[in-house]
GUMAR-487888 format. One record per residue: residue in three letters; x, y, z of N, C-alpha, C in turn. Coordinates in steps of 0.2 Angstrom, whole numbers, plus 2048, in hexadecimal, padded with zeros to 3 digits. Each point is the difference from the previous one (the first is absolute). Last residue first. Layout:
ALAXYZXYZXYZ;...
***
This chain:
UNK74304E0AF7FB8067FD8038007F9;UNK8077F080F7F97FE8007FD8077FB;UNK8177FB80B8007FC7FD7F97FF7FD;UNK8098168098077FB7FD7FD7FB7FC;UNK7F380C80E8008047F88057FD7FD;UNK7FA7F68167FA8007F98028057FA;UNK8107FE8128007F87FE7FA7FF7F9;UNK80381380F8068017FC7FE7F97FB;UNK7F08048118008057FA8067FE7FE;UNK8017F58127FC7FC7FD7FF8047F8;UNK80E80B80E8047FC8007FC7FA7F9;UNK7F781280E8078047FC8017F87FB;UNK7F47FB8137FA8037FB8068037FC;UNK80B7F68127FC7FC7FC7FC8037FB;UNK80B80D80D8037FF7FE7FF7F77F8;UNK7F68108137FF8037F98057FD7FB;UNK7FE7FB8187FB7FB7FD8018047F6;UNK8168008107FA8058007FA7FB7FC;UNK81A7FB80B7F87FC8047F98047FD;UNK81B8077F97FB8028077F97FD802;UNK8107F97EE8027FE8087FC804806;UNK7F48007EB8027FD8028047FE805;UNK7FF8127F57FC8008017FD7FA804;UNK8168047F47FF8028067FB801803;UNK8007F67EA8027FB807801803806;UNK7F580A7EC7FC7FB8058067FD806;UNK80980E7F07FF8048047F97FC805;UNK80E7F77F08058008057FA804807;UNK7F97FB7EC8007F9804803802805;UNK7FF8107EE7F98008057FF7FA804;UNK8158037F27FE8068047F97FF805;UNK8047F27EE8057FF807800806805;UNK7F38007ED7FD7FC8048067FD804;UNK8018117EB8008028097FD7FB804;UNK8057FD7E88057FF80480080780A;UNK7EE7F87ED8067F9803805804806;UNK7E780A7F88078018008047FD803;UNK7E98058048027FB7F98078007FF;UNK7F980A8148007FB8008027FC7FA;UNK7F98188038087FD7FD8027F9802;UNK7EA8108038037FB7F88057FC801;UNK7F881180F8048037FB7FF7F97FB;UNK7F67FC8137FD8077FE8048017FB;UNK8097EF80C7FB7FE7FD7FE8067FD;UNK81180680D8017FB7FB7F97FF7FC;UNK7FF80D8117FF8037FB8047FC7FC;UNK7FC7F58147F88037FF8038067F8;UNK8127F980C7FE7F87FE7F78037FA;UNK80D80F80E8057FF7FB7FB7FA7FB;UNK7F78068178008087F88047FB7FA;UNK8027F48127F97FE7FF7FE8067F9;UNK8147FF80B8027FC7FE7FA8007FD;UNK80280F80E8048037F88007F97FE;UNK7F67FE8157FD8057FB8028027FC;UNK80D7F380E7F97FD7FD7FB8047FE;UNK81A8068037FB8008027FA7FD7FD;UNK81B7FC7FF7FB8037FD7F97FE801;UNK8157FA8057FF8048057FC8047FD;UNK80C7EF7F77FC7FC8057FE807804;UNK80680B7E98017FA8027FB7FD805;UNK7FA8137F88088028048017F8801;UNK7EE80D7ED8037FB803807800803;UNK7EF8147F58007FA8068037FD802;UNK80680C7EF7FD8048017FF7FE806;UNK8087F37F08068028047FD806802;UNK7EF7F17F68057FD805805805803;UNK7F38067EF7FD7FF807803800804;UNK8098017ED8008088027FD7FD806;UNK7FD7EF7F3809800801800807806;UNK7EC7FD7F28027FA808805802803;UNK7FC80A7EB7FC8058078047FB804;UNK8127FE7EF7F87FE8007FC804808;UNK8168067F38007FC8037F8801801;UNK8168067F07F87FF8007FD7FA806;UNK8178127F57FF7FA8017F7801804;UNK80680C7E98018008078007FA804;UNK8068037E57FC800803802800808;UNK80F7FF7F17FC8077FE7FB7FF806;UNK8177F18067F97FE7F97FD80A801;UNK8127F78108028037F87FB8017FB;UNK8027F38117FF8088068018047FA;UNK8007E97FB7FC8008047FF807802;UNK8147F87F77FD8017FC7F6801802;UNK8137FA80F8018077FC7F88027FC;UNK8017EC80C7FE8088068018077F9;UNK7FD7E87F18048038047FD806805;UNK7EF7F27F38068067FE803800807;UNK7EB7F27FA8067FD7FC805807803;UNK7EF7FA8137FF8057FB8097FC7F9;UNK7F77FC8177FC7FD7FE7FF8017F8;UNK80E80A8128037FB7FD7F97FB7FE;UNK8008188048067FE7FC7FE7FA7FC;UNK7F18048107FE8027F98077FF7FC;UNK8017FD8187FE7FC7FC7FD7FF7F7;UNK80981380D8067FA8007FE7FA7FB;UNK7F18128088048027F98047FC7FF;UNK7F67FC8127FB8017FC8028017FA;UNK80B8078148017F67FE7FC7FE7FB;UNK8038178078047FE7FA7FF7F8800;UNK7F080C80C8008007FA8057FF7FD;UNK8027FB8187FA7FE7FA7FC8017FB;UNK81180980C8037FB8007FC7FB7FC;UNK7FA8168078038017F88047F7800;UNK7F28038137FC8047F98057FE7FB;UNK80B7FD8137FB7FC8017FC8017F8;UNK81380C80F8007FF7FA7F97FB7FC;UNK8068008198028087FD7FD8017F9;UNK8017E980A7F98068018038077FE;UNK8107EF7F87FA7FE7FF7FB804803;UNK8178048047FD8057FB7F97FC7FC;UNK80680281B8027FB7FB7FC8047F9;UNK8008088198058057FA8017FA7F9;UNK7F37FB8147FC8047FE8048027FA;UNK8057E88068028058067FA8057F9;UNK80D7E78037FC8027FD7FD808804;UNK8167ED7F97FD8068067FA8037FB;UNK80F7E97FF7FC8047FB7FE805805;UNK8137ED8037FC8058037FD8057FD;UNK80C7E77F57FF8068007FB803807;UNK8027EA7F880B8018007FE80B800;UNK7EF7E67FF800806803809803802;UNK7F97EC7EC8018018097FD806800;UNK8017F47ED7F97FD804804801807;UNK80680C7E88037FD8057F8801806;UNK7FD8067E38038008088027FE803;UNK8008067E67FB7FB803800804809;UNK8048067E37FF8008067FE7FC805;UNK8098007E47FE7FE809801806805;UNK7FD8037E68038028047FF7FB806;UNK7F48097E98017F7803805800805;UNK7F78157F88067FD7FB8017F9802;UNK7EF80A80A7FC8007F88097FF7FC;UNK80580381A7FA7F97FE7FE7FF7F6;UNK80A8158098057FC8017FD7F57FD;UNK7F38148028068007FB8037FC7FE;UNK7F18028137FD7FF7FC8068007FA;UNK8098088127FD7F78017FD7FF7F9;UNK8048168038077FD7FE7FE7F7800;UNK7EE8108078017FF7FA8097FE7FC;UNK7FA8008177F97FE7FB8037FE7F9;UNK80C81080E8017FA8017FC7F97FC;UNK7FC81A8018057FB7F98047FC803;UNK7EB80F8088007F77FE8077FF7FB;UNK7FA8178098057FB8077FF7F97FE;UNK8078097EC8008048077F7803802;UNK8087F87EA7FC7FE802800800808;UNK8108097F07FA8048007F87FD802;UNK8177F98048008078047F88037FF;UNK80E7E77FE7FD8047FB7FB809803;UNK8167EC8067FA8018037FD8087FC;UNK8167F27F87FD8018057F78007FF;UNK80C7FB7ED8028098047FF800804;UNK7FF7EB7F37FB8047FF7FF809804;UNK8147F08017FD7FF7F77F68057FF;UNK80D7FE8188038037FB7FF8017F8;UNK7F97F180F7FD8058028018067FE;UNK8087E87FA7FC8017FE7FD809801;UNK8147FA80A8008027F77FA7FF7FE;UNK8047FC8158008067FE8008027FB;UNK7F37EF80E8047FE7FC8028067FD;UNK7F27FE8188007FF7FA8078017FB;UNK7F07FF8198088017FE8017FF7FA;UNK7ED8078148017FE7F9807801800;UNK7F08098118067F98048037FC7F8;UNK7F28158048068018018047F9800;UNK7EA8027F58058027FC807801805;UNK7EC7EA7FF8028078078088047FD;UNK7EF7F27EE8078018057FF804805;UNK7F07FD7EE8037FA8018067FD805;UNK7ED8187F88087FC8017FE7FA801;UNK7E98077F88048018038077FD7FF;UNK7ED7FA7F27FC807804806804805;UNK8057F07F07FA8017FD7FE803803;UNK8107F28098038067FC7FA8067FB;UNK7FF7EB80F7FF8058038038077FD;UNK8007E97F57FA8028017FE807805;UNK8137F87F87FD8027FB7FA802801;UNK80E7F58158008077FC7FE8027F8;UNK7FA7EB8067FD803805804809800;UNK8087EE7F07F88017FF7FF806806;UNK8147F88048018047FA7F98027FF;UNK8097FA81A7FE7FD7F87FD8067FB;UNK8088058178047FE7FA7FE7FB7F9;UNK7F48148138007F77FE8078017FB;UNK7FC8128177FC7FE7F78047FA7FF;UNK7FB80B8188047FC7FC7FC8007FA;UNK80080B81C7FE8017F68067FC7FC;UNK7F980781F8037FE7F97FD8007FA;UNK7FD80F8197FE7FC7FC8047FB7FD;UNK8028108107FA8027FF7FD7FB7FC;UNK81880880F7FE7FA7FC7F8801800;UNK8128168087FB7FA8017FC7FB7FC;UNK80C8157FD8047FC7FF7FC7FA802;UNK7F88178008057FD8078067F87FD;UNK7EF8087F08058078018037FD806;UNK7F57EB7F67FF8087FF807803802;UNK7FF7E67F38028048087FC809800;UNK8017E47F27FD806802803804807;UNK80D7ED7EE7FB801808800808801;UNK8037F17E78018068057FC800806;UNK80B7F27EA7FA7FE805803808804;UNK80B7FC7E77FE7FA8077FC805804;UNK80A8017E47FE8048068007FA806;UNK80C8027E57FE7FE808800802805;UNK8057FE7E47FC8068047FE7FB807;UNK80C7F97ED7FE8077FF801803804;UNK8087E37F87FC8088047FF805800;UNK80C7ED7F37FB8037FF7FC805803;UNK8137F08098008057FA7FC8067FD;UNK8037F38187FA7FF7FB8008077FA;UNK8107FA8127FF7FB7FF7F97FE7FB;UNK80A81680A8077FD7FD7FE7F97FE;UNK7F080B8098008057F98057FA7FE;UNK7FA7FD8197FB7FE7FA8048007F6;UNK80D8078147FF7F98007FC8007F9;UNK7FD8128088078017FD8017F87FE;UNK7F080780E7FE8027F98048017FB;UNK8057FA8177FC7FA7FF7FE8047F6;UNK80E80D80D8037F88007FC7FD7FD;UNK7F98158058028017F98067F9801;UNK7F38028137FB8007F88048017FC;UNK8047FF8198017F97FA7FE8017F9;UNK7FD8108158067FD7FD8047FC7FD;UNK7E880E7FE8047FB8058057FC7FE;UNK7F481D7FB8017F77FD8017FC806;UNK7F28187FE8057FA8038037F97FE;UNK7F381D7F97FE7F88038077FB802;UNK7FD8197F97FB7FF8057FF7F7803;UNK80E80A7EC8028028037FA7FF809;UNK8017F07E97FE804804801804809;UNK80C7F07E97FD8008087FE808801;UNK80B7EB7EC7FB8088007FF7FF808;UNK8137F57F27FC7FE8047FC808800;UNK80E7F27EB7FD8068037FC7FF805;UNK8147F37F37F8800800801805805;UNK8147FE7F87FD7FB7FA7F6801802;UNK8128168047FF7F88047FB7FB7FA;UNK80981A8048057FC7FB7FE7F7800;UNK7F381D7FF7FE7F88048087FC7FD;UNK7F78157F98087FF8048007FB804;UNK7EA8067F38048017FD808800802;UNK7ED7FC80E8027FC7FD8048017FA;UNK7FC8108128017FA8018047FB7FA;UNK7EF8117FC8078048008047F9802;UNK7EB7FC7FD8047FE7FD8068057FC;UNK7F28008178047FB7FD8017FF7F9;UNK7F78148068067FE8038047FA800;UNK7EB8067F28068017FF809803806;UNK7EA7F68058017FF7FC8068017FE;UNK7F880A8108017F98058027FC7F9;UNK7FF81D8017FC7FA8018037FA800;UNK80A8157FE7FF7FF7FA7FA7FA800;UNK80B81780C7FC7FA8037FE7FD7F9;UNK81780D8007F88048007FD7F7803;UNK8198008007FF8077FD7F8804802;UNK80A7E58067FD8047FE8008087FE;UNK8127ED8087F98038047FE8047F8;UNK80F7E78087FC8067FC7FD804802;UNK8137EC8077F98068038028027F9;UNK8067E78088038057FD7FB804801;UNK80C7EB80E7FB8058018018067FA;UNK80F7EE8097FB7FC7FC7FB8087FD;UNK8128008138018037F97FB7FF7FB;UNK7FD80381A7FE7FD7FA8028007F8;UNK8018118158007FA8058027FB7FB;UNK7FC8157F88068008048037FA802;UNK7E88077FA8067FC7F7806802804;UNK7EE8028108027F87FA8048017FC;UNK7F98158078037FC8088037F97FD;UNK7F480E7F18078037FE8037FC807;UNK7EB7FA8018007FD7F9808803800;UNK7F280C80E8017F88028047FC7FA;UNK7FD8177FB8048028068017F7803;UNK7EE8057EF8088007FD805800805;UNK7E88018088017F97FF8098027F9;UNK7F080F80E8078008028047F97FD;UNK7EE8107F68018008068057FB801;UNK7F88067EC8008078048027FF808;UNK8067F27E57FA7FF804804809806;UNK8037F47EA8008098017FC7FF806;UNK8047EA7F87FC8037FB800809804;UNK8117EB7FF7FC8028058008097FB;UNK8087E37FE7FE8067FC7FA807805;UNK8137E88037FB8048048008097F9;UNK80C7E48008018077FC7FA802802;UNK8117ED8057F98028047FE8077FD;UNK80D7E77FC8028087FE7FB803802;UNK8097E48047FA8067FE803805801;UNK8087EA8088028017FA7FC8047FC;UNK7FC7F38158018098028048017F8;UNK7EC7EF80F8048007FB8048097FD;UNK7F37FC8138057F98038058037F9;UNK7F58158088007FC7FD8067F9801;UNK7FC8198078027F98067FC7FA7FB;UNK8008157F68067FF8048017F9804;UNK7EA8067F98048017FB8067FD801;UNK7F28098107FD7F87FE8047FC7FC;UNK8048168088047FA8037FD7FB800;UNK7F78127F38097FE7FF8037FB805;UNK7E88088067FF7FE7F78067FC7FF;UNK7FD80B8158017F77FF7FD7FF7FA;UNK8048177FF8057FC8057FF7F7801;UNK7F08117F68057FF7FC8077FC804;UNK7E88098088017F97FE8077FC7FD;UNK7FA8198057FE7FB8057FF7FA800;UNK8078117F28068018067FD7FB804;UNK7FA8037EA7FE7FD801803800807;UNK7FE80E7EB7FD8008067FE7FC802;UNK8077FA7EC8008058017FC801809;UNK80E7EA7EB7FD8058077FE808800;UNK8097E67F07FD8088017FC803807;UNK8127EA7F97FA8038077FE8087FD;UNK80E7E67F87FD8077FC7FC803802;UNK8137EA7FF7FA8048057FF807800;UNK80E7ED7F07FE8068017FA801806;UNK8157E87FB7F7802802801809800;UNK8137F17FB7FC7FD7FC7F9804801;UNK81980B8017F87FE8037FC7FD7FB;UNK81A8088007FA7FE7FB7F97FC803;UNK81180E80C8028027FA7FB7FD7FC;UNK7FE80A8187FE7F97FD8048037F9;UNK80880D8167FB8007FB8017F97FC;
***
């Protein structure tokens, strides 16, 4: 056992018997090893407690939790985090894969730039077999996450390593914006001046597969991101936000959107519905859905659509001419 661990690695899991294995020995076989590996396993029904009790025999580093009832991905980690003993917190998703350098090189970073928060890095795409499919990189300059933070993360959440005390000053991850209280911790975190940045490597295997809680959950992911941003647009604390008499409020558009929109896999005809009852509703005049409706031209756009121009030329005359 680590007596005073500089780094907490914090795995909520639940049924994951089939990825959970090279989750831990992506973990384990890290370069840098002065870590605490605290696996929170959500009531799961299949066989993933049985791999996990195999490890903590092999690896004193290794602490377990299990769960009583399924509490969800939230508040398991921040079962976690409340017996965390490490000066920063790595987060890794039971499905994905670190590389054996990342919590050296994110360790490196934190120990030489005071100030920092929050550091994600680059994630090579892999699906269910494991097979390479892709890469993905967010920027480390400060403007350019500000600026992706207005409609999305700014981090690949498993490969993030952050400052504990900061994450602990705000309680973790906030349950009531579950499956966006990742969003909405960045967002928090950021409106308190907080850095974030990234590392301009690839030090993660992101596994992208059917069971990710992004398609499963897709609808409610995108009306709490909605609400997230409402917090942080808004003078009141999360608390004091959930606390008001009035209901929270979200606009037809907003309803449009999480009714049709599944991201880059959102069909040219929900994109054309969505766009076609923006105008009909009015709600053009309204500042703060014009990132919304940029976003939803530009996936109109990487598909080569001609309606893309006409959406696009209308957005430009009620903006600058009507």
């Amino acid at each position: 056992m680590i007596l005073n661990p500089l780094v907490s690695v914090i795995t909520p899991v639940y049924n994951r018997e089939k990825y959970l294995v090279r989750c831990i020995e992506s973990i384990l076989s890290q370069t840098y090893e002065n870590f605490e590996f605290i696996i929170v396993d959500d009531n799961s029904s299949d066989l993933t407690v049985n791999i996990i009790k195999d490890y903590i025999s092999q690896d004193s580093r290794i602490k377990f939790l299990e769960n009583d009832k399924n509490l969800g991905a939230t508040l398991s980690f921040n079962r976690g985090l409340d017996i965390c003993q490490g000066k920063y917190v790595a987060r890794m998703d039971s499905d994905d894969i670190s590389l054996s350098d990342r919590f050296k090189k994110q360790v490196e970073v934190f120990e030489s730039w005071s100030d920092l928060e929050v550091l994600g890095a680059g994630a090579i795409l892999i699906n269910e077999g494991g097979n390479i499919i892709g890469k993905k990189q967010f920027p480390s300059d400060f403007k350019k996450i500000k600026n992706i933070l207005k409609t999305g993360v700014p981090v690949f959440d498993p490969s993030v390593m952050m400052r504990a005390s900061t994450l602990k000053e705000v309680n973790g991850f906030d349950n009531r914006l579950a499956p966006a209280d990742d969003y909405h911790l960045w967002l928090t975190l950021f409106k308190k001046k907080k850095i974030i940045s990234n590392i301009d490597e690839y030090l993660i295997k992101y596994r992208l597969h059917d069971s990710n809680l992004s398609k499963l959950a897709s609808k409610e992911q995108l009306e709490k991101t909605f609400v997230a941003q409402k917090i942080y647009n808004s003078n009141f604390s999360t608390d004091e936000f959930f606390n008001q008499k009035n209901p929270i409020f979200l606009s037809s558009f907003e309803k449009l959107i999480i009714s049709n929109w599944k991201g880059s896999e959102t069909s040219i005809e929900n994109s054309i519905k969505i766009i076609k009852e923006y105008f009909d509703s009015q709600e053009y005049k309204l500042k703060n859905n014009e990132l919304k409706f940029l976003t939803l031209l530009k996936n109109l756009f990487k598909k080569k659509i001609f309606y893309f121009f006409w959406f696009f030329l209308k957005f430009l005359y009620v903006k600058f001419l009507k």
